[in-house]
Phi, psi and omega in degrees: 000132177275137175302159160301357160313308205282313175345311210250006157272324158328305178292312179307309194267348164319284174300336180288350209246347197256156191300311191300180179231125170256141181223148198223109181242155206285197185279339191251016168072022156281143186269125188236001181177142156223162187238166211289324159316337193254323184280344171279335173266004180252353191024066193241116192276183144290331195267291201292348188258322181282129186112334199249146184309133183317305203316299183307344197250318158252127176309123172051044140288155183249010206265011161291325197269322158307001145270349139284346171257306179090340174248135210299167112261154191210144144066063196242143149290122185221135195281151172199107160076001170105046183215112165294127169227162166296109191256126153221143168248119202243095188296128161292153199226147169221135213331072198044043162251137179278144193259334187154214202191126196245134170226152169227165163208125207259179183032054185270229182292049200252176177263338178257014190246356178285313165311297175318299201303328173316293208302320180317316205252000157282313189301268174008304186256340161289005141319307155265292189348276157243061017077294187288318164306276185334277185319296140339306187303282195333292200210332215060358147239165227223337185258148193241164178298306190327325190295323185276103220264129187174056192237040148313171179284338179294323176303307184294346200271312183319291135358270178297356179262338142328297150310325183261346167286337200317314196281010173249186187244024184299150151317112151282137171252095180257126182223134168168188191268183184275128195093054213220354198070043167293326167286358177298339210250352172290296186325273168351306150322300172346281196340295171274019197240137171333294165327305269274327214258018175259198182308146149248105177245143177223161170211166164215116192268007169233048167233352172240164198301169175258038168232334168269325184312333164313293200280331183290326206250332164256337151120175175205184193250186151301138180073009170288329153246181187271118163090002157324099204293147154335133187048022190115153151217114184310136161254200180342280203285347162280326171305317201262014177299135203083336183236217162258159188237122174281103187235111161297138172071015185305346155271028162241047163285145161307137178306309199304322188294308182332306204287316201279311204286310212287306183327286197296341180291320182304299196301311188065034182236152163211139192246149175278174217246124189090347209266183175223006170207179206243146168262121153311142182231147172232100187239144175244118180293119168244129176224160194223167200181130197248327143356108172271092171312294159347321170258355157336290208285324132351320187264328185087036168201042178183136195253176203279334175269327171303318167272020160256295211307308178311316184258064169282351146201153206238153201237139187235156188221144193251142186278158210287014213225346186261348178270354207297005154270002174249032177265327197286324186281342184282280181337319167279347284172328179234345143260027154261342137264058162241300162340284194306297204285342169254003180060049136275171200268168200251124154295184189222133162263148193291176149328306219227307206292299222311302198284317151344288182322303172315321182249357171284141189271355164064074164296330191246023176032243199264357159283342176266323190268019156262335166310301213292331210247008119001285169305325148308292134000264192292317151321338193258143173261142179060246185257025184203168202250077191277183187310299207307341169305304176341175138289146155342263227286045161263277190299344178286359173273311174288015174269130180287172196249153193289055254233075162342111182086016184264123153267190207275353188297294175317326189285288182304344150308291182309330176248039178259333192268050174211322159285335179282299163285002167283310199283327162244033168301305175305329201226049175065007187086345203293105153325286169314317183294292190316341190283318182321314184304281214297322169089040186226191195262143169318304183320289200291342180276288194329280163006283197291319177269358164285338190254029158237033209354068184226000000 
C-alpha cells in the first residue's frame, strides 16, 4: 500500500504536470502548496512562499476572503502583474468547516489566454460604445463638471462660476487656447442646466464648407437645391429646440453666416433653406472660441452685435502652464483610462518623467499632454513611465551638450543638482515632499543638498 507521503507527493507532481496554475492555502490564508507553473511566474521557491500569507506572494487575490465567506467564486477577473487572467476559486470544507481554500488560474501567458483577453476587452469596449451611443440618444452630452480633473484655485474658481451660470438661458462664450477643454465645460452647462433632459446638439463651424453651413446649421425643405434629400433635413437649430445648441470655432464663422446667426438669436425663428415661413426655436448658445474676437471685430471680421450677443456671459479657460498643480492628477486620471481601454496595467511615472511634465509649457495644453503620455504608454517598459519614455519633443531640450573636458562625474554631479532643483521646485521646497517625490531617504536629500548649497 502506498503511504500517505507518497500520495501527497503524487498528487504534488500531479498538479505540477498541469497547465493551470494552483495555489492551495491553509484556515488562516497562509500558502501551503503552489505547483510548480505558478512558483515559476511568480518567481517563488517552496522556502520563500510557504507559510507566508496569500496576500503577500499574490497580487489582488481573494482567497482570503473566500475563507471567510465560504462561497466558491468562478470563472472571475484578476490582474497579476498587469496581465487579466481567470481565476476560480473554492473553499475547502472538512465536515462542514472551512480548513482552507484552492485557486487556479486559467488562461494565463498562453496564446489562449491572449485570445480570451482580446475578446474580454472587444466585449469592454463595445459595451461603452454603446454606453456612449445610449448616453447621445439621451441628450448628446456626455461630460458632467465632476468629470474635468482639476483643483487649483483657478479651476475651483472657474467651477463655482460655472455653477451659478448654468442654471439660466444667458449665452456663453468659452475662450481659452485649443486643448483647454472647451467642449467639456459646454457639455457640462448642458448638463447642469434645466434644458440638461432636452438636446446637446454641436457643429464646428470651421469644419464645414461656408456653401454647406447654411443648410448644416438651419436646415432645408425638399427641392431647395439640386441633390436636395427627400422630405428634408431639420438643421442645427431644430435638433437642438428646447435644448443647446453648441457652436464651436465661432470665429471662424463667414461675415455672411454671421448676419443669418445674428437674425435667429433676436428673432428665436429660423427659416430653412427653401422654406416659405419661419419656425420658432428655443434654443440656448454656447459658443468657444481659441480666437481674440476683439481683434475680429476690429478688423471687419467678425461683426460687433453678434459678438455682444454671444458672449452676455463669458468663460476664460485657463492653459494648462498656468495650472501646473493639476498635472500630477490629469496625468493619473488619462493613465487610467488609457489602462481601462486597452486592458492594460496603468503605469506610474517617475521622479523625472513627473518633474518633466511639470516644467514643460504645454501649448497645446491638456490634449498634448494626453498625446505626450500616450505615447509613453506604449513606450515604457514594465510598470512605470521614465524621462526616457517621454516623446522628443519633451526631452530633446534636455540631452546634454557635448562639452570637451567635462568629465562623466562632473555631468552626472551636475545633473543630479538640476533634478534637485526640480524636485523642490514641484513640491514647494517642502524637504520632506521632495525626498517623497524623489524615492530617497530625508537623511540622504539633505546630504545631497548640503553638497550642492541648495
Amino acid at each position: 500500500m502506498p503511504t500517505t507521503e507518497t500520495n501527497r507527493d503524487w498528487v504534488s507532481a500531479a498538479l505540477d504536470a498541469v497547465e493551470e496554475w494552483v495555489v492551495v492555502v491553509d484556515q488562516h490564508a497562509q500558502v501551503v502548496f503552489l505547483n510548480r507553473p505558478y512558483r515559476q511566474f511568480l518567481d517563488v521557491t517552496p522556502e520563500t512562499s510557504y507559510g507566508r500569507p496569500v496576500t503577500e506572494i499574490i497580487e489582488n487575490t481573494r482567497l482570503h476572503l473566500v475563507l471567510k465567506s465560504g462561497i466558491a467564486e468562478q470563472g472571475r477577473l484578476q490582474e497579476i502583474q498587469g496581465r487579466h487572467m481567470i481565476a476560480n476559486r473554492y473553499p475547502i470544507l472538512e465536515q462542514g468547516q472551512v480548513v482552507g481554500a484552492i485557486g487556479t488560474v486559467l488562461f494565463h501567458d498562453t496564446h489562449e489566454w491572449r485570445m480570451m483577453n482580446t475578446q474580454v476587452r472587444a466585449l469592454m469596449s463595445e459595451l461603452d460604445f454603446y454606453r456612449r451611443a445610449l448616453d447621445n440618444q439621451q441628450s448628446g452630452a456626455r461630460f458632467h463638471l465632476s468629470d474635468i480633473i482639476g483643483h487649483s484655485a483657478v479651476m475651483r474658481q472657474l467651477n463655482d462660476k460655472v455653477k451659478k451660470i448654468a442654471s439660466g438661458d444667458a449665452a456663453v462664450l468659452i475662450r481659452g487656447e485649443s486643448g483647454t477643454g472647451k467642449e467639456l465645460y459646454a457639455h457640462a452647462i448642458h448638463l447642469l442646466s434645466d434644458r440638461s433632459h432636452n438636446s446637446f446638439v454641436k457643429i464646428n463651424c470651421a469644419a464645414i464648407p461656408e456653401n454647406l453651413l447654411e443648410a448644416e446649421l438651419f436646415g432645408y425643405e425638399e427641392g431647395a437645391f439640386t441633390g436636395a434629400r427627400k422630405g428634408g433635413k431639420p438643421g442645427k437649430f431644430q435638433l437642438a429646440d428646447g435644448g443647446t445648441l453648441f457652436l464651436d470655432e465661432v470665429g471662424d464663422m463667414p461675415l455672411a453666416m454671421q448676419a443669418k446667426l445674428l437674425r435667429v438669436l433676436q428673432d428665436r425663428e429660423v427659416e430653412a433653406i427653401g422654406a416659405t415661413q419661419l419656425k420658432p426655436v428655443d434654443v440656448r448658445v454656447i459658443a468657444a472660441t481659441h480666437q481674440p474676437l476683439e481683434d475680429k471685430v476690429k478688423a471687419g471680421m467678425f461683426r460687433e452685435d453678434l459678438y455682444y450677443r454671444i458672449k452676455v456671459v463669458q468663460l476664460e479657460l485657463p492653459a494648462l502652464r498656468e495650472r501646473r498643480e493639476d498635472i500630477p492628477a490629469l496625468a493619473d486620471h488619462l493613465l487610467e483610462r488609457l489602462a481601462r481601454r486597452t486592458g492594460r496595467h496603468k503605469p506610474k511615472l517617475t521622479a523625472q518623467a513627473l518633474t518633466r511634465l511639470l516644467e514643460h509649457d504645454w501649448p497645446g495644453n491638456v490634449r498634448e499632454l494626453e498625446n505626450s503620455l500616450e505615447a509613453a504608454f506604449y513606450l515604457s517598459h514594465g510598470h512605470k513611465i521614465t524621462l526616457q519614455s517621454l516623446p522628443e519633443t519633451l526631452t530633446h531640450a534636455l540631452m546634454p551638450a557635448q562639452q570637451p573636458g567635462h568629465t562623466l562625474r562632473e555631468r552626472l554631479a551636475a545633473a543630479e543638482y538640476e533634478i534637485l532643483k526640480e524636485a523642490l521646485a514641484a513640491c514647494n521646497d517642502n524637504r520632506m515632499e521632495a525626498a517623497h517625490f524623489l524615492g530617497i531617504g530625508k537623511s540622504t536629500l539633505y546630504d545631497k543638498l548640503a553638497k550642492y548649497q541648495l
